[in-house]
C-alpha positions, -999 to 999 in steps of 0.1 A, spaced: 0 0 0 16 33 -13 3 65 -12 11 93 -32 21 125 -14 32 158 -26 48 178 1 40 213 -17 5 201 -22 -21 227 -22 -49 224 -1 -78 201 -10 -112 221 -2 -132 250 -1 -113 283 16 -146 302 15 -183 304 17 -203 336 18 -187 372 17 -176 376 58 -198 402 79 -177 432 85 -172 422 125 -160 386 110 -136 404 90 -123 424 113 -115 388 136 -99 374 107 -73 404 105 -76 407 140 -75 379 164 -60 352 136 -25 371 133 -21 370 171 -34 331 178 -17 321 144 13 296 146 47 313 137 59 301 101 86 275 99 99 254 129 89 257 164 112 248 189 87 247 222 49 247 216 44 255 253 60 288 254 35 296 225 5 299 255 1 326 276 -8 305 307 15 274 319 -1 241 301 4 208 312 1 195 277 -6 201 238 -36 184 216 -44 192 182 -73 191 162 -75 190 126 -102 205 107 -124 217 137 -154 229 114 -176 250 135 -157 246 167 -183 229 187 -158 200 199 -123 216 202 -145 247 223 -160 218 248 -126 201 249 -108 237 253 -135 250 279 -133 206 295 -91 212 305 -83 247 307 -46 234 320 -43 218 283 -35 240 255 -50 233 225 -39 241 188 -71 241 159 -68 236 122 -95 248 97 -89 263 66 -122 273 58 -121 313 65 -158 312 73 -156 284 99 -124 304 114 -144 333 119 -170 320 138 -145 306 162 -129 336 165 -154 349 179 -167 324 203 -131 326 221 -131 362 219 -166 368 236 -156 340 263 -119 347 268 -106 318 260 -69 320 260 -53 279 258 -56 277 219 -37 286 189 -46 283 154 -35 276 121 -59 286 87 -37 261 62 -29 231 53 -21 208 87 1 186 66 28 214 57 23 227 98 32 194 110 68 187 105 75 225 122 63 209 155 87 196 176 94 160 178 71 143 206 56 177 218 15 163 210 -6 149 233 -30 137 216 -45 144 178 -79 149 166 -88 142 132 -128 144 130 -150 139 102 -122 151 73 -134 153 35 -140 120 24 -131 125 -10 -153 96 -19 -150 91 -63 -118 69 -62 -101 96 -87 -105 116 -53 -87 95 -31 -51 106 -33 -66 138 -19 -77 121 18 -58 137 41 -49 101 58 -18 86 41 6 66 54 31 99 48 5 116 75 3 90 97 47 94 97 41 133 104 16 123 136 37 96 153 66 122 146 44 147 168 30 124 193 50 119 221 50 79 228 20 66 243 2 99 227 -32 92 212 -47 96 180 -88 96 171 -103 96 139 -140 100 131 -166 98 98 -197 87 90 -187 77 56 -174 36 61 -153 36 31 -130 60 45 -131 42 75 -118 17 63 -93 32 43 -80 47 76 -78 12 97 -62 -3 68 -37 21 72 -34 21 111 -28 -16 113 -2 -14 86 14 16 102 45 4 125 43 36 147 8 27 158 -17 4 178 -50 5 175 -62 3 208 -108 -5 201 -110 -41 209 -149 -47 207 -176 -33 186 -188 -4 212 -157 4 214 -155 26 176 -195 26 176 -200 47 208 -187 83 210 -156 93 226 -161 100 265 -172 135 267 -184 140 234 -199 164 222 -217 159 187 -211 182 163 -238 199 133 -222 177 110 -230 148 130 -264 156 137 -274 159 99 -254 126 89 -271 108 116 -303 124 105 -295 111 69 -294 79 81 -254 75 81 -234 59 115 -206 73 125 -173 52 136 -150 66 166 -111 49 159 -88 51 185 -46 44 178 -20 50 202 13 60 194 37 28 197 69 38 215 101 43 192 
């Protein structure tokens, strides 16, 4: 199993939806520069915080914020970094942690696959990766943002032991992501009975997209790796 990769890839998927509000605007030229990563490599992810942080998690793709805000709001001591690239999605989030003064997050508006290999070696937690573009017509495919060259870039972040998740309602992808798990030397998959990728993560909290699959009659899976020690 090979897939391709191009490490100056653009990124797959829409940037924007509607024209922003003029208050949305003003987050994204704002808030963003100030909670945005620094370009190129980061030698401590901590000292990014203004607060102490016991530990770093990443989510990819956060959509409309509803988990990574419950997660963020859940372990105040954590500091959190979000990925979405969709401006409009961005902006909505801004907002929320402006309003609420939440301070243990930092963001990045590109592509998480040319952010990862600035993070230091070992300096994750634990990863997120929930409900990603399926790319589902199999000329798609090369675009899913699982490969087994981003599986490398996780267990390269995750510190050993560090966890990963992955969730979708869409069970060809699912599939395409356990295949790649098990084959992956870096990790475990750690779901040994049926409940244990049919129920929810502890502490979920279901996003919209959720809601409407389930409401279009799709299930959603909940996969759980850990990352194997080097």
């Amino acid at each position: 199993m090979t897939d391709e990769f191009n490490p100056d890839r653009a990124f797959f998927g829409r940037r924007k939806g509607k024209a922003l509000r003029e208050g949305q605007a003003a987050q994204i030229d704002g808030v963003l520069p100030r909670l945005r990563l620094p370009e190129g490599e980061i030698s401590d992810l901590t000292a990014l915080f203004p607060q102490t942080v016991s530990a770093v998690r990443l989510e990819i793709g956060f959509g409309g914020g509803e988990h990574l805000l419950h997660r963020m709001r859940e372990s105040p001591d954590i500091g959190f970094i979000g990925v979405e690239p969709f401006i409009n999605g961005m902006a909505k989030f801004l907002a929320v942690i402006e309003r609420d003064g939440l301070t243990n997050i930092r963001l990045w508006d590109g592509d998480a696959a040319l952010m990862l290999p600035c993070l230091p070696a070992g300096s994750l937690d634990a990863i997120d990766l929930l409900y990603p573009d399926p790319w589902p017509k199999r000329r798609q495919r090369k675009r899913r943002f699982v490969s087994e060259r981003t599986l490398e870039l996780f267990a390269r972040a995750l510190r050993p032991d560090g966890r990963l998740r992955f969730a979708s309602d869409i069970d060809d992808y699912v599939g395409w992501t356990l295949s790649r798990l098990l084959a992956s030397p870096d990790f475990e998959w750690t779901d040994e009975k049926a409940d244990d990728w049919r129920q929810p993560y502890p502490g979920w909290v279901r996003t919209r997209y959720e809601a409407k699959a389930v409401a279009a009659g799709r299930v959603p899976s909940y996969l759980t790796a850990r990352r194997r020690a080097p």
